[in-house]
VOMAR-692389 format. One line per 3 residues: for each residue y negated, z, x of C-alpha. Coordinates in nm, 2 decimals, decimal comma. Each point is the difference from the previous one (the first is absolute). Layout:
% VOMAR-692389
Y Z X; ...
This chain:
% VOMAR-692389
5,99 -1,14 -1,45; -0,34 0,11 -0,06; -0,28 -0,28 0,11
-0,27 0,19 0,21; -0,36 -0,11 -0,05; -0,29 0,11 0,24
-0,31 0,06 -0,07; -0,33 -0,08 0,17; -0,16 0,34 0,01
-0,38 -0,06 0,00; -0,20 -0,03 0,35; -0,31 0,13 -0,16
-0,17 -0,32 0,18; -0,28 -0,25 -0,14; -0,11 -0,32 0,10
-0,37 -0,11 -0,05; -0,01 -0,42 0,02; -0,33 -0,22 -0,02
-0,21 0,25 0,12; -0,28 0,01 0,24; 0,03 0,28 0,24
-0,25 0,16 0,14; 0,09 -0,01 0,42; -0,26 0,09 0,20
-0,31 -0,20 -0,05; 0,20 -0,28 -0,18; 0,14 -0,08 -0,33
0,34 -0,09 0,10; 0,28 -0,17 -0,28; 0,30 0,13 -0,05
0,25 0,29 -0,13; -0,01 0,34 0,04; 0,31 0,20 -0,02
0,00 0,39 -0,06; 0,22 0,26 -0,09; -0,09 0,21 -0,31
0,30 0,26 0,11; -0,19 0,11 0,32; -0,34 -0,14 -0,09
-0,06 -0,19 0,31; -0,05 -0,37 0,07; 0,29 -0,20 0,21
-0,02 -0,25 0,20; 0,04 -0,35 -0,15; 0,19 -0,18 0,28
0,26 0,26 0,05; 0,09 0,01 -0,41; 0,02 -0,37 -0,03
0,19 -0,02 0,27; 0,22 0,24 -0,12; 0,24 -0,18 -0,29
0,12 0,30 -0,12; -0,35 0,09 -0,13; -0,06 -0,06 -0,34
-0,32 0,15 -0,19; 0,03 0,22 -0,35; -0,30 -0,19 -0,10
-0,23 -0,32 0,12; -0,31 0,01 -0,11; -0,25 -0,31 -0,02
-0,36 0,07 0,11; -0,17 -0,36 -0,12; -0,18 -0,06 0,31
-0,22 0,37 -0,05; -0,05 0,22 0,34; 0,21 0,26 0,13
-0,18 0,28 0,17; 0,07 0,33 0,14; -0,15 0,29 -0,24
-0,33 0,10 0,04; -0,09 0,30 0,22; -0,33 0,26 -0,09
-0,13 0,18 0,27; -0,29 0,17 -0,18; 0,07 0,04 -0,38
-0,11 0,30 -0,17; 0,12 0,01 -0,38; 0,08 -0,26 -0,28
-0,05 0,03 -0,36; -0,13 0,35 -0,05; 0,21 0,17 0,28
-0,18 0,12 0,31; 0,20 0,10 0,32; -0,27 0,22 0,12
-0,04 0,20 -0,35; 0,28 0,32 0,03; 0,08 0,06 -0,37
0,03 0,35 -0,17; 0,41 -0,07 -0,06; 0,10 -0,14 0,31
0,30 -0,10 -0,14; -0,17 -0,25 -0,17; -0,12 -0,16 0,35
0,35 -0,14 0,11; 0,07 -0,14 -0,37; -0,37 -0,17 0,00
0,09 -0,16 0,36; 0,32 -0,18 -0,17; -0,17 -0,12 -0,27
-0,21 -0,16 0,23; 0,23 -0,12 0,23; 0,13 -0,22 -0,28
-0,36 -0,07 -0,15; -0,11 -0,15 0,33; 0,31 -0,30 0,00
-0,19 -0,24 -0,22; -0,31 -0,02 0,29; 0,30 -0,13 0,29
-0,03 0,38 0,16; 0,33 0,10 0,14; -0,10 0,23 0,25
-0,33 0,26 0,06; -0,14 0,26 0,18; -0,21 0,24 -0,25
-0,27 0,14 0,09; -0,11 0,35 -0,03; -0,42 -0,03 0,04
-0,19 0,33 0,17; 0,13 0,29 -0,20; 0,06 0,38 0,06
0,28 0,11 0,22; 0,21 0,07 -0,29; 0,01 -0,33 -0,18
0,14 -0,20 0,31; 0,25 0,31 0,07; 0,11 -0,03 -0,38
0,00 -0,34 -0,09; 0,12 -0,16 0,35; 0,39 0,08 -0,05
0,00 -0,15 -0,29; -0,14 -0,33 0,18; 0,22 -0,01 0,30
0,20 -0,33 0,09; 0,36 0,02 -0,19; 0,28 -0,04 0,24
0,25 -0,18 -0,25; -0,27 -0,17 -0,26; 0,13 -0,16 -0,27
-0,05 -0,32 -0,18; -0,08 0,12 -0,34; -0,26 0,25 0,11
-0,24 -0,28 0,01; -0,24 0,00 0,34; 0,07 0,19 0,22
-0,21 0,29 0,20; 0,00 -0,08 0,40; -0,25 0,35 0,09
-0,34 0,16 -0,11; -0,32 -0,15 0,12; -0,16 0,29 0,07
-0,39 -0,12 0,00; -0,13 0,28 0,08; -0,15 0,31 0,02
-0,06 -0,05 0,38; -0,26 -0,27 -0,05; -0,41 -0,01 0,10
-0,22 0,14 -0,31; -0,24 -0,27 0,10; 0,22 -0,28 -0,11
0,25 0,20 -0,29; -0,10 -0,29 -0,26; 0,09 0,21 -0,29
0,24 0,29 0,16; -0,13 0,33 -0,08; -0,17 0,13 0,29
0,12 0,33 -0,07; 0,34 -0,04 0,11; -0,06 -0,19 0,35
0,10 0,15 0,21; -0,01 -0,01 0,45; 0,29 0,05 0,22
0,03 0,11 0,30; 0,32 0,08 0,06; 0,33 -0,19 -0,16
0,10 0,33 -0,17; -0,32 -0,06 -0,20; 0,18 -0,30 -0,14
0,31 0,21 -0,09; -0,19 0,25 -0,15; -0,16 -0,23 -0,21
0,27 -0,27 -0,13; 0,33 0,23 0,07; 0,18 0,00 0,29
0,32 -0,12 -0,16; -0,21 -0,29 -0,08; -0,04 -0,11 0,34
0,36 0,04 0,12; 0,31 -0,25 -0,05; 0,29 0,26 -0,07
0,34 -0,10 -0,07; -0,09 -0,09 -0,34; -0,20 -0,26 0,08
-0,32 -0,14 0,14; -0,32 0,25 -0,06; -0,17 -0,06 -0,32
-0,33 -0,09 0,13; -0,02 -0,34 0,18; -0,32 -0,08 0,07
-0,29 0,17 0,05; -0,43 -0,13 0,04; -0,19 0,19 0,22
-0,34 0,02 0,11; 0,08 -0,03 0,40; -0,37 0,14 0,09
0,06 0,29 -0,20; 0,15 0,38 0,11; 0,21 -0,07 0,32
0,18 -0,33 -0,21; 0,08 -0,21 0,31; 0,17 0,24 0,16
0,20 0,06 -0,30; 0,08 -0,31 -0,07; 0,25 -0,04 0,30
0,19 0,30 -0,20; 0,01 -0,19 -0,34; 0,16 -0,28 0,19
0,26 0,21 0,13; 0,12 0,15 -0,35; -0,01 -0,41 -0,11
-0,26 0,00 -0,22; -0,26 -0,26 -0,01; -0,35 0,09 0,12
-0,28 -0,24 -0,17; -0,34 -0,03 0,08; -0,26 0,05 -0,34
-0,25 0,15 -0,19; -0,19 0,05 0,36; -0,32 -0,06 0,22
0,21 -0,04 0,30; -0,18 -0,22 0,31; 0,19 -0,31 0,11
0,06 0,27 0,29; 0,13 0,26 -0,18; 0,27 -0,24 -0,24
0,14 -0,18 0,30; 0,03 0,36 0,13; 0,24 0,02 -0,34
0,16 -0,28 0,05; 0,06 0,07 0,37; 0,17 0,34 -0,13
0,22 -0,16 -0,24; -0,20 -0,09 -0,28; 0,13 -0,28 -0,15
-0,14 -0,12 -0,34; -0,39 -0,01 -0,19; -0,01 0,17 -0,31
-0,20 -0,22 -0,27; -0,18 -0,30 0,29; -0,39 0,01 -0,04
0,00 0,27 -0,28; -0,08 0,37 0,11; -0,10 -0,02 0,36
-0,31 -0,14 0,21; -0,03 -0,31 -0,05; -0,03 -0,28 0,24
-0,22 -0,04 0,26; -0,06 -0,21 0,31; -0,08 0,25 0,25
0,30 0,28 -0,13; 0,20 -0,26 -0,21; 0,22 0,35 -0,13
0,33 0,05 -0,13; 0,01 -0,42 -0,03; -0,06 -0,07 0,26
0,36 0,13 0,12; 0,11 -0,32 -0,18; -0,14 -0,19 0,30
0,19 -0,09 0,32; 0,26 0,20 0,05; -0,01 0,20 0,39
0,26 0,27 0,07; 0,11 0,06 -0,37; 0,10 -0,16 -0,29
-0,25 -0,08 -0,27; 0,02 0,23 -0,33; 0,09 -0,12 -0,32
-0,27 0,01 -0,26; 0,01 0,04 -0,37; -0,21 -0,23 -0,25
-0,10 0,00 -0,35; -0,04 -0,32 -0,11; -0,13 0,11 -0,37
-0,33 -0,18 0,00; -0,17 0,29 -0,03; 0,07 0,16 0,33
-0,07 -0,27 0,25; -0,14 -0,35 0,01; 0,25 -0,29 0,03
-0,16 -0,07 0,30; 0,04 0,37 0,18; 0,34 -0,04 -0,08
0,03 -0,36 0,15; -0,14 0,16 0,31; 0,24 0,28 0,03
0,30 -0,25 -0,07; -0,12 -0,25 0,26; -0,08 0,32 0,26
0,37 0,10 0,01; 0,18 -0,14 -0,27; 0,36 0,17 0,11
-0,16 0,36 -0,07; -0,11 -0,15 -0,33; 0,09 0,24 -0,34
-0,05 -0,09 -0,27; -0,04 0,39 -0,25; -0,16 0,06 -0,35
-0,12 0,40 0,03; 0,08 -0,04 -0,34; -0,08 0,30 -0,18
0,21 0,09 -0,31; -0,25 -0,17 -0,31; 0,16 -0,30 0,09
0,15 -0,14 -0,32; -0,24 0,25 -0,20; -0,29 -0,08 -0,24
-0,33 -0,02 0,11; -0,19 0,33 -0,03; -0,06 0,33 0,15
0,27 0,20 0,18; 0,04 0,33 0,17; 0,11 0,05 0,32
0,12 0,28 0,25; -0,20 -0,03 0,32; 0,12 0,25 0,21
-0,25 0,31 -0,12; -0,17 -0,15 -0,28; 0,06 -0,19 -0,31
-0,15 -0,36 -0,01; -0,02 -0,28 -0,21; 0,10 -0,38 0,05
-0,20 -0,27 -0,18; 0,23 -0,27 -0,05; -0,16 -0,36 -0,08
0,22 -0,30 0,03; 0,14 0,03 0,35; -0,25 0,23 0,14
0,04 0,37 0,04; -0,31 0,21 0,08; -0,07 0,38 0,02
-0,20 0,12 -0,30; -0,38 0,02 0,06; 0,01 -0,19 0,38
0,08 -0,36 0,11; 0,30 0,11 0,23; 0,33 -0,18 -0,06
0,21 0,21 -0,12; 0,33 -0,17 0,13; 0,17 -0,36 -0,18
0,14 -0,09 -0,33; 0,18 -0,26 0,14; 0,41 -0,15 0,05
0,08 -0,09 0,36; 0,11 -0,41 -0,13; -0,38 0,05 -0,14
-0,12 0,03 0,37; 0,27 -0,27 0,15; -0,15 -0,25 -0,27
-0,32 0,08 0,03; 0,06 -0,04 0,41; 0,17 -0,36 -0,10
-0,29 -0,09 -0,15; -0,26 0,13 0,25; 0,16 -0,06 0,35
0,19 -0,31 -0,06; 0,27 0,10 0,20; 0,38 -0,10 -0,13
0,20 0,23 -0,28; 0,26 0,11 0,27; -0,26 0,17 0,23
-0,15 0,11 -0,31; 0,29 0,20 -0,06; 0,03 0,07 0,35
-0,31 0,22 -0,06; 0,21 0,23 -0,25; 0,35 -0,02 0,12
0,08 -0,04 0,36; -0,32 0,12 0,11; 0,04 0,32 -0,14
0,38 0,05 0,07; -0,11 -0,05 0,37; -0,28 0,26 -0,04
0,21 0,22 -0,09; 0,30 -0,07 0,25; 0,22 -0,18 -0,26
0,04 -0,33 0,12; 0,32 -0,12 -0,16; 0,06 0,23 -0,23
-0,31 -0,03 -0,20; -0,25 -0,34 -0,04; 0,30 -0,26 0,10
0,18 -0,25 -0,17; 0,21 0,07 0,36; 0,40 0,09 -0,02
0,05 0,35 0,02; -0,33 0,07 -0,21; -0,01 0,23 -0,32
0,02 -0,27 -0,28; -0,33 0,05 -0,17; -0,11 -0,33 -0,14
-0,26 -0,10 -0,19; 0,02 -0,38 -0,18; -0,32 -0,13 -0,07
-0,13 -0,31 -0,17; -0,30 -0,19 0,19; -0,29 -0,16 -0,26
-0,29 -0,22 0,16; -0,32 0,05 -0,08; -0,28 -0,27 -0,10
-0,15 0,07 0,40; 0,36 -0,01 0,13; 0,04 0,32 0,07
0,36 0,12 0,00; 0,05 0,34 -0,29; 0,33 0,20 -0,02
0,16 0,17 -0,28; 0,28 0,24 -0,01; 0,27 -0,12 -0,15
0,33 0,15 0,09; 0,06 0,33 0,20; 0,31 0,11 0,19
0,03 0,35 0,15; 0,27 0,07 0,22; 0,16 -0,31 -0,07
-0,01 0,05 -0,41; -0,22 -0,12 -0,23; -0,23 0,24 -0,10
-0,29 -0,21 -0,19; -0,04 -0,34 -0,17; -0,27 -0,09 -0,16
């Protein structure tokens, strides 16, 4: 009679052990179970607790930190490929965002919203589709797109940093918006959510605040920047559903004691929820201590984003650049970026676990709210609690594994040393 012998088909799930977790504001020890088959994380007590649970692999984490991906709210290009630049074969766009979907791993980026800076109508109409969240991503894309940051064109000429003043434009109406970025760039479908996100506004400018109220309606994210707005007229924002700061301190009035401006919506919180705010903690856009003031003013609302433009990972040296009308040049040096001929900033050249670490080692606050900054912080922004930014069960596994070094003041430094997308490795160092 024939013997029968079963077989243990695989469960697809993984067990991380001697790990520190990052939970909160804590570093908690313990496992971490996921499954790679559905790319989510499980719940540890109900698989132990199940005996029939066995994982296809366990894999020993020596003690390193366990933390969600990181999430980029403001990043504009990496090495050599600008969102904002529409090329002359656009079917060269999409294959240029994979390549850097996969690029990106090594940096502990899992997830991003690309920004398209203030360009004609065309370019955002164009490019955007391309850029839209994917409704079924998968792990070996690499990072994944979660919108367009659309900063821009609706944005005061007084404070456009280095935007091309030619293409800002006023609104007054929300069709203006339409006509500008698309309107099936501003409308979930079916398909999927719209492709643009997120959007920074000058609220002073055009009729803005009573647009804003619109934006909110079609989900997109409406965010204070590159403004003069009063203390006045940004609460007015917030008040109409504004609900994050573009770039903290950089672009807009600065301030003051008598009209303390778009901070000072940071303060004490009256009818409505203080905004998120967005910082770049490069060194070279703010002092340590401006950011040390923002952090302390409402740390909850606290982003940590790079505006990193795509010469990061370049050679030093001069680099043109599509501004909206006009053809510019970048002067990189180091880790600053500046506009040919002027002293304007001309966006960053830095990773976002360059600004956690640097934010280690100027706040003194611990690693997990460190990473807080750049993972749940975000995912809240952007109304994805527990899917995105969480070590939670239920979450999308994106992991990064990092190893912690101390330095001679002793300061705590990360570096990236494993990646997991979806619940599969996608990087090792």
């Amino acid at each position: 009679m024939p013997i029968s012998i079963s077989s243990v088909a695989p469960s697809g799930i993984i067990k991380f052990t001697n790990c520190r977790l990052v939970r909160g504001d804590q570093l908690e020890v313990g496992d971490l179970w996921i499954n790679s088959t559905t790319g989510t994380i499980l719940s540890s007590d109900e698989t132990v607790s199940d005996q029939a649970t066995v994982p296809d692999k366990i894999v020993d984490i020596g003690g390193r930190i366990v933390s969600p991906g990181l999430i980029d709210v403001q990043f504009n290009g990496y090495c050599g490929f600008n969102f904002s630049e529409l090329p002359e074969n656009i079917a060269e766009y999409p294959k240029s965002v994979a390549k850097l979907n996969k690029q990106v791993l090594s940096t502990g980026l899992t997830s991003y919203l690309p920004t398209l800076t203030s360009q004609k109508p065309e370019v955002y109409q164009k490019l955007a589709p391309y850029l839209r969240p994917s409704s079924s991503p998968l792990a070996t894309d690499g990072a994944e797109s979660l919108g367009v940051h659309a900063e821009g064109p609706f944005l005061n000429v007084n404070k456009n940093g280095i935007h091309d003043v030619n293409v800002i434009q006023q609104a007054q109406k929300f069709e203006d918006l339409e006509a500008c970025y698309g309107e099936e760039n501003l409308r979930s479908s079916v398909a999927g959510l719209a492709p643009i996100r997120k959007i920074t506004v000058a609220p002073e400018c055009g009729n803005m605040l009573n647009i804003i109220p619109r934006l909110r309606e079609q989900g997109i994210i409406c965010s204070i920047g590159h403004s003069e707005a009063t203390y006045k007229e940004a609460s007015g924002a917030v008040a109409a559903g504004a609900t994050m700061i573009t770039h903290l301190f950089n672009a807009m009035t600065p301030l003051h004691h008598r009209d303390t401006g778009i901070f000072g919506t940071l303060g004490t919180p009256q009818q409505h929820p203080r905004p998120y705010f967005g910082i770049i903690a490069d060194g070279i856009h703010l002092h340590p201590t401006a950011i040390n003031l923002a952090f302390n003013a409402h740390p909850e609302g606290f982003i940590l984003v790079t505006d990193a433009q795509h010469l990061v990972g370049l050679p030093d040296g001069a680099y043109l650049w599509k501004n909206g009308n006009v053809d510019s040049t970048i002067v990189k040096v180091g880790s600053t970026l500046q506009l040919e001929g002027t002293d304007k900033i001309a966006g960053s050249c830095v990773t976002l676990i360059e600004c956690v670490n640097n934010f280690l080692a100027w706040s003194g606050t611990s690693i997990p709210q460190a990473l807080k900054t750049a993972t749940a912080t975000p995912a809240a922004m952007l109304g994805l609690e527990g899917k995105k930014g969480s070590l939670a069960p239920g979450a999308d596994a994106d992991i990064v594994i990092f190893s912690e070094i101390r330095l001679p003041d002793g300061a705590s430094q990360l570096v990236v040393d494993e990646v997991w997308k979806l619940g599969q490795q996608v990087y090792e160092s």
